[in-house]
C-alpha positions as a Markdown table, in Angstrom:
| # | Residue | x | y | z |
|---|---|---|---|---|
| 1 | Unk | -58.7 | 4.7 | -124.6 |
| 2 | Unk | -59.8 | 8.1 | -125.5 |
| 3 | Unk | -63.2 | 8.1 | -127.9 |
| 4 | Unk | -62.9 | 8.8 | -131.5 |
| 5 | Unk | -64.5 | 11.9 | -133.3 |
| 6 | Unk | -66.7 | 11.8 | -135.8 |
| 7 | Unk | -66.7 | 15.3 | -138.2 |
| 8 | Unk | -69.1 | 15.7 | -140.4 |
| 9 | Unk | -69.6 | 11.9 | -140.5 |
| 10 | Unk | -65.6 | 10.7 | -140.6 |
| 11 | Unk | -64.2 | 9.1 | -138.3 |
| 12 | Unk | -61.1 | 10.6 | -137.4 |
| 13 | Unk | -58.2 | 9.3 | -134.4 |
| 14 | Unk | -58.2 | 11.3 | -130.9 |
| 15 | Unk | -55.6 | 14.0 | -131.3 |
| 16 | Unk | -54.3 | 13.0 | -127.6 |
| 17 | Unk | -53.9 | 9.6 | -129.4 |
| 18 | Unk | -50.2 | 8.7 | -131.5 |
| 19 | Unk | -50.9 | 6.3 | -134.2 |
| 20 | Unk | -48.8 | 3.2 | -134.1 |
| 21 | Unk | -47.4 | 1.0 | -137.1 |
| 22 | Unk | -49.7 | -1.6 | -138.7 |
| 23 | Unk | -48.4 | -5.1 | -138.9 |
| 24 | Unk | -44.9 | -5.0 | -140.4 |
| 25 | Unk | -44.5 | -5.4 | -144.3 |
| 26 | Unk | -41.1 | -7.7 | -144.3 |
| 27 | Unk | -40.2 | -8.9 | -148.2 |
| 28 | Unk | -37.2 | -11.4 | -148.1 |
| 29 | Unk | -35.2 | -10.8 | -151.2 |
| 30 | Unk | -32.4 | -13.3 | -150.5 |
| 31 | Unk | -31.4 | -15.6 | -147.3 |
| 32 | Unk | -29.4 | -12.3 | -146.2 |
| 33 | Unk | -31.1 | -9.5 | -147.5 |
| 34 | Unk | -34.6 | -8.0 | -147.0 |
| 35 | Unk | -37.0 | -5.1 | -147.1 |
| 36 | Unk | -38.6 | -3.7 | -144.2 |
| 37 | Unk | -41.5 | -1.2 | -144.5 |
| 38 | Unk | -42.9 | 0.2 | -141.4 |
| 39 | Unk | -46.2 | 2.9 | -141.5 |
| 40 | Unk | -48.1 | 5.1 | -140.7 |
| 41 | Unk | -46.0 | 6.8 | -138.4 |
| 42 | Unk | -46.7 | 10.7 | -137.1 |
| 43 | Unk | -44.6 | 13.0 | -138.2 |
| 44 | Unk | -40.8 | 12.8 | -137.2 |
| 45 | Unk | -40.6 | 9.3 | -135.9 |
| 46 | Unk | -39.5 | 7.7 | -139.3 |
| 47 | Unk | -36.2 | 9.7 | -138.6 |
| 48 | Unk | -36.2 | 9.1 | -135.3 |
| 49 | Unk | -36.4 | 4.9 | -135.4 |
| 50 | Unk | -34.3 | 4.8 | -138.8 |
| 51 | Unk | -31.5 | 6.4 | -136.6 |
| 52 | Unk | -31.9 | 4.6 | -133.7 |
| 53 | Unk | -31.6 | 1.3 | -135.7 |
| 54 | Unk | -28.6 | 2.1 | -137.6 |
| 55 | Unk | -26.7 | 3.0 | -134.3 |
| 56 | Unk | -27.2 | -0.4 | -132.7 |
| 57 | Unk | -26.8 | -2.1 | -136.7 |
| 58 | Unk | -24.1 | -0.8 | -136.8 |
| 59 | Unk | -22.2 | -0.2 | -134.1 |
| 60 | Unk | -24.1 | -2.7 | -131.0 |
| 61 | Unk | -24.7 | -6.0 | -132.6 |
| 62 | Unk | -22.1 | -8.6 | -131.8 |
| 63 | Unk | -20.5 | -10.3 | -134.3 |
| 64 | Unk | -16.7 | -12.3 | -134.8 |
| 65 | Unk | -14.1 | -11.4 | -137.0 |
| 66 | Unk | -10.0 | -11.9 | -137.5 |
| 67 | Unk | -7.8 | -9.2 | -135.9 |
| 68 | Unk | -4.6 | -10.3 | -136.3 |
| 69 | Unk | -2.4 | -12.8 | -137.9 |
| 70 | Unk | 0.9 | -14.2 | -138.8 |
| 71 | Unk | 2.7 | -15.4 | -142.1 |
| 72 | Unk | 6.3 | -17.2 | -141.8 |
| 73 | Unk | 9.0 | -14.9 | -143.6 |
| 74 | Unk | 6.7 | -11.9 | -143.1 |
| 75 | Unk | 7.0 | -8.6 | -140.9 |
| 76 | Unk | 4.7 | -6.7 | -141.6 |
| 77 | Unk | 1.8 | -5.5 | -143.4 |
| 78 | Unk | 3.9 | -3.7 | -145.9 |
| 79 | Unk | 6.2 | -6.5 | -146.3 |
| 80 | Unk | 6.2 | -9.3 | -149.8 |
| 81 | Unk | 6.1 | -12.6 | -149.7 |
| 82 | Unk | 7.8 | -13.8 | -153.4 |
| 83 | Unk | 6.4 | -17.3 | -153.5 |
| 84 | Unk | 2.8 | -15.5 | -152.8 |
| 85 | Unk | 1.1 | -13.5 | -156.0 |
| 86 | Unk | -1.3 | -11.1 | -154.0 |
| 87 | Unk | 0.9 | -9.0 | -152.0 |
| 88 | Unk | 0.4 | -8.8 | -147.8 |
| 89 | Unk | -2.5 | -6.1 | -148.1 |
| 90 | Unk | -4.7 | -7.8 | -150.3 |
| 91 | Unk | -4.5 | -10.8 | -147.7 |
| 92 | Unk | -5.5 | -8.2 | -144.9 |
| 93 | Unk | -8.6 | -7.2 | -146.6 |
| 94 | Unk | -9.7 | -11.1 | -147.7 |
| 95 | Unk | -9.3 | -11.8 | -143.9 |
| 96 | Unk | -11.2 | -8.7 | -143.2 |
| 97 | Unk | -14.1 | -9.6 | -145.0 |
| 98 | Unk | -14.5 | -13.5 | -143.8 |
| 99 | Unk | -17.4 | -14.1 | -142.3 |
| 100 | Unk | -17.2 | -16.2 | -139.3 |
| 101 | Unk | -20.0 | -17.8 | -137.0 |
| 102 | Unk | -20.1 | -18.9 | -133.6 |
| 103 | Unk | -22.9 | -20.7 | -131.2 |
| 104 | Unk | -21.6 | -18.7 | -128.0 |
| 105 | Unk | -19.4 | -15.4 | -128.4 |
| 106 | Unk | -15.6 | -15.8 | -127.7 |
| 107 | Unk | -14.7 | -15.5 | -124.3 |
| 108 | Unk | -10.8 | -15.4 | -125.6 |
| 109 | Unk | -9.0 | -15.4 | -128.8 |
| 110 | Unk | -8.9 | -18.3 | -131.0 |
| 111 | Unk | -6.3 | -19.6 | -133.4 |
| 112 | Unk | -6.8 | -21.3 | -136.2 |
| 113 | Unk | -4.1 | -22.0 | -139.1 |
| 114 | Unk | -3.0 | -22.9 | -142.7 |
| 115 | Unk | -0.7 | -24.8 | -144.2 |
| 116 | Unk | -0.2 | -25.4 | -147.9 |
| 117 | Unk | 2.4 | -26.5 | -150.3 |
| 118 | Unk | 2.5 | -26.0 | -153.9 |
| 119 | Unk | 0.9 | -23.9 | -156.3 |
| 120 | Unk | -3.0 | -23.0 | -156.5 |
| 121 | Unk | -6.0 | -20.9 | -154.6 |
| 122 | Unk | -5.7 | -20.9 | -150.6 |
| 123 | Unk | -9.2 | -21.2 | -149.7 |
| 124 | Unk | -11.2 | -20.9 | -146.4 |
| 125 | Unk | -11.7 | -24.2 | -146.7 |
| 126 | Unk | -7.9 | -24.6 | -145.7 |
| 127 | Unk | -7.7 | -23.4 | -142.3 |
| 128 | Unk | -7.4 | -25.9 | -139.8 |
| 129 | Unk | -9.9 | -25.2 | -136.6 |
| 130 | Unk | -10.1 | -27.4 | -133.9 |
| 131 | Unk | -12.9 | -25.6 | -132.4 |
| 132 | Unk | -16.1 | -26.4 | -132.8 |
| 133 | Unk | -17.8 | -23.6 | -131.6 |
| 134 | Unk | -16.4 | -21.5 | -134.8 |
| 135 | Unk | -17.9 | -22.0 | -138.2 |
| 136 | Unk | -17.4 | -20.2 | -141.6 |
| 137 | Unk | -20.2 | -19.2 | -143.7 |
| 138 | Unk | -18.4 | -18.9 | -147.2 |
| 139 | Unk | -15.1 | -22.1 | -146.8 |
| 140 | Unk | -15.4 | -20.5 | -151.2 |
| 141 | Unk | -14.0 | -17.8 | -150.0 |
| 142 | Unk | -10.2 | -16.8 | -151.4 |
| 143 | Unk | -7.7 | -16.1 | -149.0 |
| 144 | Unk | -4.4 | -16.0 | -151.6 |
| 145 | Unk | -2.8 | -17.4 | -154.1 |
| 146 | Unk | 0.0 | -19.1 | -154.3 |
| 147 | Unk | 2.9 | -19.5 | -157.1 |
| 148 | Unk | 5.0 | -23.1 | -158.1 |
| 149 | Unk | 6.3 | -24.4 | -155.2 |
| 150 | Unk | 5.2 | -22.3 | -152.9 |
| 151 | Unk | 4.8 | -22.6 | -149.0 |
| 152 | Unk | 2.8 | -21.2 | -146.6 |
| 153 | Unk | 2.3 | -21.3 | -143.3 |
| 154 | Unk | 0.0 | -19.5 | -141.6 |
| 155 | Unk | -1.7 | -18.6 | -138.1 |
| 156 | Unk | -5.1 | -16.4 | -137.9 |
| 157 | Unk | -6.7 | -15.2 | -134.6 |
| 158 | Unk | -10.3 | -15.0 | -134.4 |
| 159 | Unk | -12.2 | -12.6 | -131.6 |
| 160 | Unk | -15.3 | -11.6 | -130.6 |
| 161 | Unk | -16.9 | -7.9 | -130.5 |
| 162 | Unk | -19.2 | -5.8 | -131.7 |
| 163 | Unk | -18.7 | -2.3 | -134.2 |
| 164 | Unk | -15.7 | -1.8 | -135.8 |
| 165 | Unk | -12.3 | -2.2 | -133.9 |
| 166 | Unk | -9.1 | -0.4 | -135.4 |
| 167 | Unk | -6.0 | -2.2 | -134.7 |
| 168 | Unk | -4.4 | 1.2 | -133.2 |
| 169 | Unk | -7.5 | 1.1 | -130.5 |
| 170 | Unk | -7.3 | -0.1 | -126.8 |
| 171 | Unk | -10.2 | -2.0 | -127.3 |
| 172 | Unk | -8.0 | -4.4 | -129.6 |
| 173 | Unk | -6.7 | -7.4 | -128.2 |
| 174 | Unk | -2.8 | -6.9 | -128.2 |
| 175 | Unk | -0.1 | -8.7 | -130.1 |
| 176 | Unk | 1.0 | -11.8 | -128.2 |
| 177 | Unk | 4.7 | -11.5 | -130.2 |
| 178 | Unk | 6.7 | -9.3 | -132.5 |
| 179 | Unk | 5.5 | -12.3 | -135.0 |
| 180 | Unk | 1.5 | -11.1 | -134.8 |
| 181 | Unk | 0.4 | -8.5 | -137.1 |
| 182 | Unk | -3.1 | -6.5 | -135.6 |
| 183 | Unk | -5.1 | -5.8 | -138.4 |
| 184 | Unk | -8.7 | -3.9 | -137.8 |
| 185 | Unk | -11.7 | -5.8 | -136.9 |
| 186 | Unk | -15.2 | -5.3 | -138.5 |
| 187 | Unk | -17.4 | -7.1 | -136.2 |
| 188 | Unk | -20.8 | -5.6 | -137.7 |
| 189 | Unk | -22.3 | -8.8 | -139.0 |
| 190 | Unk | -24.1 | -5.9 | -141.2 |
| 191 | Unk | -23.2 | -5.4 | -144.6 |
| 192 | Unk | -25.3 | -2.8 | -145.7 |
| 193 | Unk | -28.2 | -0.6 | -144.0 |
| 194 | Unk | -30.3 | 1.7 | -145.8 |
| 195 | Unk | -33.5 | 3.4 | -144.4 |
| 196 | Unk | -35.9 | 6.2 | -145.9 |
| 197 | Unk | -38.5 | 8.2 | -145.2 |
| 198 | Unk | -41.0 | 8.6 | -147.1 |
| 199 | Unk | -44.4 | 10.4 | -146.8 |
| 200 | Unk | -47.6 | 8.3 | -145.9 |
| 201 | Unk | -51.2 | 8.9 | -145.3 |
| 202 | Unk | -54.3 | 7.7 | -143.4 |
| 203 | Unk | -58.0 | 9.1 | -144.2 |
| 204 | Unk | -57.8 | 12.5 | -143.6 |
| 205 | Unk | -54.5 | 12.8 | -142.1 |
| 206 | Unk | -51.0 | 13.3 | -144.8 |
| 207 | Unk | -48.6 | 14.6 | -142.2 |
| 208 | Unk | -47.5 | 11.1 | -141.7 |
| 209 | Unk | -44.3 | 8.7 | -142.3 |
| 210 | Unk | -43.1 | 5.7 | -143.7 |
| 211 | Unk | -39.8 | 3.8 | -143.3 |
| 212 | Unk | -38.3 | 1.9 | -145.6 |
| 213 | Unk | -35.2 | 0.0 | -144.2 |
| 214 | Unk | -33.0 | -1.9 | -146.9 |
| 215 | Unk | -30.7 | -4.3 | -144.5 |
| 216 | Unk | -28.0 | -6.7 | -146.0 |
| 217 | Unk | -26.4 | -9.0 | -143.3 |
| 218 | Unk | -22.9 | -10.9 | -143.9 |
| 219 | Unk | -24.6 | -14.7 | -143.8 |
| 220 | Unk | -23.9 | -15.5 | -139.9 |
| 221 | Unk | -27.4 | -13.0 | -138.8 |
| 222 | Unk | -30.7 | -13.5 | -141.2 |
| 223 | Unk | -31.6 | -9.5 | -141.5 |
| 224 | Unk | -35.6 | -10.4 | -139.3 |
| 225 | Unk | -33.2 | -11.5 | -136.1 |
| 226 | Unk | -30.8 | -8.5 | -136.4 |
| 227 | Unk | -34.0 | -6.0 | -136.5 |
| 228 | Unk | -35.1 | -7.8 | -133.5 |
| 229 | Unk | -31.9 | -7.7 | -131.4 |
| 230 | Unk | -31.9 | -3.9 | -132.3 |
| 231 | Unk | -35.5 | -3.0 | -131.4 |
| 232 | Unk | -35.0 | -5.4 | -128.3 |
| 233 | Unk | -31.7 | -3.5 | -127.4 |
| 234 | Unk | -33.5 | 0.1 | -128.0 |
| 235 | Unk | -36.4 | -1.0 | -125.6 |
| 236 | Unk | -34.2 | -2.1 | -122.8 |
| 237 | Unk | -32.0 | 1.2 | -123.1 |
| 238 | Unk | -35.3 | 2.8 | -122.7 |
| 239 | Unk | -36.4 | 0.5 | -119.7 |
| 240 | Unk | -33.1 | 1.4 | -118.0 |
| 241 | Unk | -34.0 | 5.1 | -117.4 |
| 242 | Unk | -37.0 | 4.5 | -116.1 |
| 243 | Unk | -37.2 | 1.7 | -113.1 |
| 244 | Unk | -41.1 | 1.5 | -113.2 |
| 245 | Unk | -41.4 | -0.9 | -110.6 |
| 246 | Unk | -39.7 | 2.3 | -108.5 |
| 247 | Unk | -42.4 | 4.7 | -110.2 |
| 248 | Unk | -45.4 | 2.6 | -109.0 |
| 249 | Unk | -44.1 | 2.2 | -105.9 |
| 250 | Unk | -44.0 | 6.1 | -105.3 |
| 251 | Unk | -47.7 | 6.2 | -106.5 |
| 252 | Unk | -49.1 | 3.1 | -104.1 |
| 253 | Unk | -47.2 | 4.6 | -101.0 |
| 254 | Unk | -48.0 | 8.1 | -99.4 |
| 255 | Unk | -45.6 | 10.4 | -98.9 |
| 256 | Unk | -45.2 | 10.8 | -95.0 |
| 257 | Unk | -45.3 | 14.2 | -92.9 |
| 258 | Unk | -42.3 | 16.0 | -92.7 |
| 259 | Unk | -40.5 | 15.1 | -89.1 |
| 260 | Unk | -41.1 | 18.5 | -87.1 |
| 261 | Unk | -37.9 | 20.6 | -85.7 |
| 262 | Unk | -36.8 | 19.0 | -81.9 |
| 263 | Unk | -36.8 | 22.5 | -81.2 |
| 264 | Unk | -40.6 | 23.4 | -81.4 |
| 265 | Unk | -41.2 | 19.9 | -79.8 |
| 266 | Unk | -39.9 | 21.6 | -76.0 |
| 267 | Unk | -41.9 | 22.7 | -73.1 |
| 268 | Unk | -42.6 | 26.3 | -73.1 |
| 269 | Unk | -41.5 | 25.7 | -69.5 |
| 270 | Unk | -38.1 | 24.5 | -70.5 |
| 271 | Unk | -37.7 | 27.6 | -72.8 |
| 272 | Unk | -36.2 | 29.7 | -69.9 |
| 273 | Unk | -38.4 | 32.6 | -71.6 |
| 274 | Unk | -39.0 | 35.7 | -68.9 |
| 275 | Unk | -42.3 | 36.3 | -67.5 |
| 276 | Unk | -43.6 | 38.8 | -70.2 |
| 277 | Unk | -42.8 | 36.4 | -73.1 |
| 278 | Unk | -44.0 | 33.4 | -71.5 |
């Protein structure tokens, strides 16, 4: 480690040295939300780590979501059901916004359904799942109401991913029938990520950064694990450019003589050369 230097009798860090974030200052505001300040750190890297994290927030973390569905007597998105008082888009965007747990990621798609008679609220609580590796964090939630003696019957398909998936994509699982209606899937178990930079000092040194990271989560990932997953996944992106098991091995072993040309290896004898030359 290089020595410190004193000036005029301040102790001040090595230039050669970077300084490195002091224990992390994590306030928990609710079960899904928190506050994350991170200092000192030099100049520039407050950008560079609040960027980094959103792109794996927001776009890397895995997560389960519905991305298609289907509703006896309806088509289409665009398509009204009259026993039904929200119309086929406002069901779309309640399905869209369900937040759905599992213990293992989905190796295939799921479906679950709903069946209800009669007038009232159409719940989460209402769908019938017969697997147990799928769990809802809100069963509060409101799928749709329904008018006097009304019916629905209803299958949703449940998928897992990670970023957000339009239904127009070739990463979205296709329609099994003309029945199934793809809708976009938001797999991002992250609701809401915020980050800023603001300006920090130690002693003598005010060139410095501090990042403040605001993360809201949808209930199936506490915020402390997602920031985890995402500084684990930037460190192995990082580990995977450079092997350094492959990098110490080139240090420990010395680099061996260049083979020589066959040719200069021959007899002068063998050269054929005429009495002057040889």
């Amino acid at each position: 480690m290089p020595a410190p230097i004193f000036v005029y009798g301040v102790l001040l860090v090595s230039v050669i040295e970077l300084l490195k974030p002091k224990p992390v200052d994590y306030n928990e505001i609710s079960p899904n939300h928190a506050r994350l300040v991170l200092e000192p750190l030099e100049r520039g890297f407050g950008y560079t780590l609040g960027v980094g994290l959103s792109g794996i927030l927001l776009k890397a973390l895995p997560g389960t979501a519905v991305d298609a569905f289907t509703i006896a007597g309806v088509k289409d998105i665009n398509s009204h059901k009259a026993d039904m008082i929200d119309s086929v888009f406002e069901v779309v965007m309640n399905l869209k916004t369900l937040a759905i747990s599992t213990n293992e990621p989905l190796s295939e798609p799921v479906w679950v359904s709903i069946d209800r008679h009669g007038e009232g609220e159409v719940h989460v609580s209402d769908i019938i799942c017969a697997n147990e590796n799928i769990s809802f964090v809100n069963p509060e939630a409101r799928i749709c109401t329904l008018k006097a003696k009304a019916s629905l019957s209803m299958k949703i398909r449940i998928t897992s991913g990670h970023g957000y998936v339009m239904a127009t994509s070739d990463k979205h699982y296709p329609a099994e029938s003309d029945e199934v209606i793809l809708i976009d899937a938001n797999y991002c178990p992250i609701r809401r990520y915020v980050y800023e930079v603001e300006s920090a000092r130690v002693e003598q040194r005010t060139d410095l950064d501090r990042l403040v990271i605001d993360l809201e989560t949808d209930g199936t990932i506490t915020p402390e694990v997602a920031l985890m997953t995402a500084s684990s996944k930037i460190c192995d992106s990082m580990v995977n450019i450079v092997n350094k098991e492959e990098i110490s091995e080139r240090v420990l072993t010395p680099a061996s003589p260049p083979m020589p040309d066959p040719i200069l290896m021959q007899l002068v004898d063998d050269l054929e050369l005429t009495v002057r030359s040889a």
